[in-house]
Every structure is written in C-alpha cells, then in structure tokens.
C-alpha positions as CSV (number, residue, x, y, z in Angstrom):
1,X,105.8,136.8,47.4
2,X,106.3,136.7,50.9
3,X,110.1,134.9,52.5
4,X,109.7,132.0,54.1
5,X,110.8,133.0,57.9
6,X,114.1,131.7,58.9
7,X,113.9,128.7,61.6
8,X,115.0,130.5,65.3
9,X,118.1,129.0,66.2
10,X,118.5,127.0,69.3
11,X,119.9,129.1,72.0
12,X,123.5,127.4,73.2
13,X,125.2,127.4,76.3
14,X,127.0,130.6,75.2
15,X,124.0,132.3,74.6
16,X,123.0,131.7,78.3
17,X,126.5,132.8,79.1
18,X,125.6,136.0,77.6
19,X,122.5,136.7,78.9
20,X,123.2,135.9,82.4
21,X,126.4,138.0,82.4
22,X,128.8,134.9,83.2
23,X,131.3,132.4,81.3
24,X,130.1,129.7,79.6
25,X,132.2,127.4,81.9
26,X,129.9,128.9,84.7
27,X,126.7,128.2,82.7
28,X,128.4,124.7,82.6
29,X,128.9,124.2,86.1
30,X,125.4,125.3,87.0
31,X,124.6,122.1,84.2
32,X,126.5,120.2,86.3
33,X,125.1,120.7,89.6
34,X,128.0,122.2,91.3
35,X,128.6,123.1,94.5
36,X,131.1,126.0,93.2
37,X,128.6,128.5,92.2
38,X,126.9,131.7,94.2
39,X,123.5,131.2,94.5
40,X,122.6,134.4,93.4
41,X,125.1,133.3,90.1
42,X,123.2,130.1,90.3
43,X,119.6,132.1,90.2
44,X,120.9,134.0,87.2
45,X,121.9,131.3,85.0
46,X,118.7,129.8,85.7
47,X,116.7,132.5,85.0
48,X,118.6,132.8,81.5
49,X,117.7,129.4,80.8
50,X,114.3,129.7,81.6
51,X,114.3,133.1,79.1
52,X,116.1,131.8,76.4
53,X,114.3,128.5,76.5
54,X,118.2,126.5,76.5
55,X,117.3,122.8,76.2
56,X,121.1,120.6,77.3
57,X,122.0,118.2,74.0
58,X,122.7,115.3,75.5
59,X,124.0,113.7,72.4
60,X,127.3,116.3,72.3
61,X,127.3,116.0,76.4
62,X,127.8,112.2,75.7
63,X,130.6,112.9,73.5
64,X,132.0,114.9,75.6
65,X,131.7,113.3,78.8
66,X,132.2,109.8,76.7
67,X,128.9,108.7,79.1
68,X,125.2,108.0,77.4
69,X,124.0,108.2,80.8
70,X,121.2,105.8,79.6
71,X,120.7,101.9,80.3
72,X,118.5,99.5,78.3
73,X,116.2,97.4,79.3
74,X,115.2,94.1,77.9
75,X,111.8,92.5,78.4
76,X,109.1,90.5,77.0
77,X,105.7,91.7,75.4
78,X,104.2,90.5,78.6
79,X,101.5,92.8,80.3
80,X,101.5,90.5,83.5
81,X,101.7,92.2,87.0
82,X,105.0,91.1,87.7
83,X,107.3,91.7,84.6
84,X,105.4,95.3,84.2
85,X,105.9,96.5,87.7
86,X,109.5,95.1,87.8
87,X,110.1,97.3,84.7
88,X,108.8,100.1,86.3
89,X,110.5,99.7,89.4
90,X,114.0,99.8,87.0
91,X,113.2,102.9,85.5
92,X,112.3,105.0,88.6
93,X,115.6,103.3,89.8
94,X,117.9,104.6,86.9
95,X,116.2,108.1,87.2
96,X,117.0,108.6,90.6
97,X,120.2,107.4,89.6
98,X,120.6,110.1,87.2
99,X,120.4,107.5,84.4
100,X,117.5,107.2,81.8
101,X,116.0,104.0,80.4
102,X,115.5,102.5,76.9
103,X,113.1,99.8,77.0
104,X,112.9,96.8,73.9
105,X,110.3,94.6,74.5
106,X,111.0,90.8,72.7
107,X,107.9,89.5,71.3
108,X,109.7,86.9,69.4
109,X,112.1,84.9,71.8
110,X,114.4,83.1,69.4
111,X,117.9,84.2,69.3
112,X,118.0,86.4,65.9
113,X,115.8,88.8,68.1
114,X,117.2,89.0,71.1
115,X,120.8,89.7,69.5
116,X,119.1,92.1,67.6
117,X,118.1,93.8,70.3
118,X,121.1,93.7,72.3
119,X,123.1,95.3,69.3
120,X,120.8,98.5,69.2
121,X,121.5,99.1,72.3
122,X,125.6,98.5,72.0
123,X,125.0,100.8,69.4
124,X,123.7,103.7,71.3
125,X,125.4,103.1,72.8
126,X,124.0,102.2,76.7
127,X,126.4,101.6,79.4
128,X,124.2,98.9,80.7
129,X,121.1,96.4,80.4
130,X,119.0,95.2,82.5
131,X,117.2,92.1,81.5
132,X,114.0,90.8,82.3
133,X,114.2,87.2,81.3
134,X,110.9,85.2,83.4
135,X,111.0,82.6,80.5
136,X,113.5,80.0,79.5
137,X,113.8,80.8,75.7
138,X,115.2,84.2,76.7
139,X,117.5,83.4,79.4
140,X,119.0,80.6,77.4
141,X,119.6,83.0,74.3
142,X,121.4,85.5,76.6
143,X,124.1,82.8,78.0
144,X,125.5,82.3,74.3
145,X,126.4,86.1,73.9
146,X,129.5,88.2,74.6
147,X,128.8,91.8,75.8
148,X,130.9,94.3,76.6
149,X,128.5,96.0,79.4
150,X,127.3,95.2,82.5
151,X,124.6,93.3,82.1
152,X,122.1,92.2,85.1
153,X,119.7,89.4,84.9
154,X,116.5,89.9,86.8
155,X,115.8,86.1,86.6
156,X,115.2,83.4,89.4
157,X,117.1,80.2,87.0
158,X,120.5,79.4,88.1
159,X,123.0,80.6,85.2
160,X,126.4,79.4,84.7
161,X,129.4,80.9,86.0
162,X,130.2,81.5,82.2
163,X,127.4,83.2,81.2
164,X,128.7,86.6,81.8
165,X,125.7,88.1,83.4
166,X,124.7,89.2,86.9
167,X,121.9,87.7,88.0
168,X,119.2,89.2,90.6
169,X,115.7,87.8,91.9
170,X,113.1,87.6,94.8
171,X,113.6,84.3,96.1
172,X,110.4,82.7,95.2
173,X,110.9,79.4,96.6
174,X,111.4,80.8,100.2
175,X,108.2,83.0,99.7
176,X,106.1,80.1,98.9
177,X,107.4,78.2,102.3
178,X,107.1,81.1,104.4
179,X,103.0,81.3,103.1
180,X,103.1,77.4,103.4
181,X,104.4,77.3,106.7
182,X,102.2,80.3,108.4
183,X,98.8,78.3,106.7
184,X,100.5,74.9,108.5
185,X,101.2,76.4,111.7
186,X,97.6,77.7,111.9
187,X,96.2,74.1,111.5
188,X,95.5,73.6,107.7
189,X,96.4,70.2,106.6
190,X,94.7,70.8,102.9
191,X,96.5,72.9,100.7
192,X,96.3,73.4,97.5
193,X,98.3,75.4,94.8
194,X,96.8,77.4,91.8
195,X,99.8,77.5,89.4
196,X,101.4,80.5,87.2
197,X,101.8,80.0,83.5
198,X,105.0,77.3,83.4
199,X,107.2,79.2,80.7
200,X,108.1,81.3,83.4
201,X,110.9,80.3,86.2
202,X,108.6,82.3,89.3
203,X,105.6,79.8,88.4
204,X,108.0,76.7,88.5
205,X,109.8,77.5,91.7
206,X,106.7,78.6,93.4
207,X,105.2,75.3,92.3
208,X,108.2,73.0,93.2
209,X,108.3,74.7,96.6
210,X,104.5,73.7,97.3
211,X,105.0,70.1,95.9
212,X,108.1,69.8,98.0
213,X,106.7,71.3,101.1
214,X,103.9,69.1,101.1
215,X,105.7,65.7,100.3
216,X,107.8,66.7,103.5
217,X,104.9,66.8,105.7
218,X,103.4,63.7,104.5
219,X,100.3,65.5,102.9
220,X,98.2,65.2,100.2
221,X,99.2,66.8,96.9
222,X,96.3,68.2,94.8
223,X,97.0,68.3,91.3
224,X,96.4,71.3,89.3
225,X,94.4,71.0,86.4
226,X,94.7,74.8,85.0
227,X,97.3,76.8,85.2
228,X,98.3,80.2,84.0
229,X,98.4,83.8,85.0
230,X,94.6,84.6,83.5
231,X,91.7,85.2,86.0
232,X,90.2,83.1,84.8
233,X,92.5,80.2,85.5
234,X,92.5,81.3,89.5
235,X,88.3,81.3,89.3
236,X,88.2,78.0,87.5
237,X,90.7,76.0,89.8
238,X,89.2,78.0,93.1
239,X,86.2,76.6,92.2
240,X,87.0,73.4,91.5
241,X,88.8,73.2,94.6
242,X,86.2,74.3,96.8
C-alpha cells in the first residue's frame, strides 16, 4: 500500500535567507521595502522568493508589528451607482495606502445588525471603518455606539458632536444650486426635479435644494409624483413632464 505523500512545507523567511545567501533580517528588510539594501542583495532575495514560492503571513506580521493593516468597510446591500462606486473608490484608496479592505454589507438596518457587524471587525481586528451610511436607519444606529477606532462617516446628515464619528460627504445641496443656477442664468424659468429614492440623505438634500432654489426666485414648483433611483422612475416622470 502506497504512503500518503507528506504536505510540502511552506517555505519561511529563513528559508529565503538560505537560499539567497543572506540573514533573515535582510530577507526582512527587503519585506519591508527598505531603502538599506544593495540592489544586487535586493535582486537576490527576490529571486529566492520567486524560487521558493515564500508567500509573507500577514497574520504573524500583525502580531508582530501589532498593525492588521486592514480597514472595514460598512455598507448597505445597495447596487446603486453611487454607494457602489464610493465603495470602490475606498478600496483603491486603502490599497494605495498600503492598507487592505474588508467590506460587510447591512441588508438588515436595525441595530442588532449593524453592532454585529461592527464587532467582527473589532474583532479582527481593523484599525479602522469606513462607513457608508446614505440612509437614516443606519446612521442613526451608528451614533449610539462606542468604538474604539477611527471611524469615518461617508454620509451628507449632520451628526452630533457626540456621536464619535468623522463625517465626510460631497456637498449635494451646493451641486444641485450650481446645476440650478447655470439652467437659470441660460433663461429657463421651468424646472423641474426628478427625485432619488427618499431613504437616502443625497436624494433629500438634492430635493430641498431645488424646492428652496425655486421658492427664492418666485417660480413654480412641480411636484414629483415618482421618485426613486429605478429607470424607470426618471422615464415615467420625464415623460410626464414633457
């Protein structure tokens, strides 16, 4: 009966030490990106670690360096333009950054989820998150929590000074003026507004903006009868309008 063959062992930093002639603090430095090392000591090392197939573990590198070097990232289910390509943009962001990304999307946005979320991460553990919170029930469920990482909310509501969380966004109320204003200063006096789902804070603002913009000018204010982030919704109150 034939022996079942032995799993290969995963070459180690030592290994690559070995076979490029150097000391494994070298090898490390070469990890590291240092500046220290002789290029043709650099080449070596390289070449080693191409041979031998050396893979880094991060998970000892972590304890070691007491970093995770990773971030998490807090979003809904969403597969709208704008929460997708702002996650995106996050990720390429941390990478460059030398960071990598854990993403948890939220499909259910009461608070027993988002905590639950929040502690897989703190458990990680991630030395930061990055929350995508468009809609109220999230952003609402983040101010009652205590977390010991930075955490940054990419979200256009106003949050308390208490809430412990640094807030970024696109100003969407200015971008709706500025598009106003350009279509007014051409000569339209008609404008209407197609309106964004209203769970979310971009659709809102955008809105309140146009409403506000209008009332100011002493124009007429078109109601919208539809309004959500669907083509369809854009095709039926375009139509309607025209």
């Amino acid at each position: 009966m034939a022996r079942p063959r032995r799993a290969k062992s995963t070459p180690s930093i030592i290994d690559v030490a070995k076979a490029a002639g150097v000391s494994h603090q070298t090898v490390s430095r070469v990890l590291n990106g240092s500046q220290s090392v002789l290029p043709e000591t650099r080449e070596r090392v390289q070449n080693a670690i191409n041979e031998l197939g050396y893979r880094r573990n991060s998970v000892a590198r972590a304890l070691a360096r007491r970093r995770s070097e990773m971030i998490g990232i807090v979003t809904t289910t969403s597969l709208d333009y704008g929460p997708s390509s702002i996650l995106m943009e996050i990720e390429l962001a941390a990478r460059k950054a030398g960071f990598y990304a854990a993403v948890a999307p939220v499909e259910d946005y009461d608070d027993a989820s988002v905590r639950a979320v929040f502690d897989h991460f703190l458990g990680v553990p991630v030395e930061g998150i990055v929350f995508i919170a468009p809609l109220r029930e999230i952003t609402e469920d983040m101010t009652q929590m205590t977390i010991p990482v930075p955490v940054v909310a990419v979200t256009t509501q106003a949050l308390g000074a208490g809430a412990g969380l640094t807030p970024i966004s696109i100003d969407q109320e200015l971008g709706a003026r500025l598009a106003l204003e350009h279509l007014y200063e051409l000569g339209h006096r008609d404008i209407a507004h197609i309106a964004g789902n209203q769970e979310f804070f971009e659709a809102r603002n955008r809105e309140q903006a146009w409403r506000d913009f209008m009332s100011e000018r002493g124009l007429a204010i078109r109601e919208p009868q539809v309004k959500g982030w669907e083509f369809s919704v854009g095709y039926e109150e375009g139509r309607r309008l025209l």
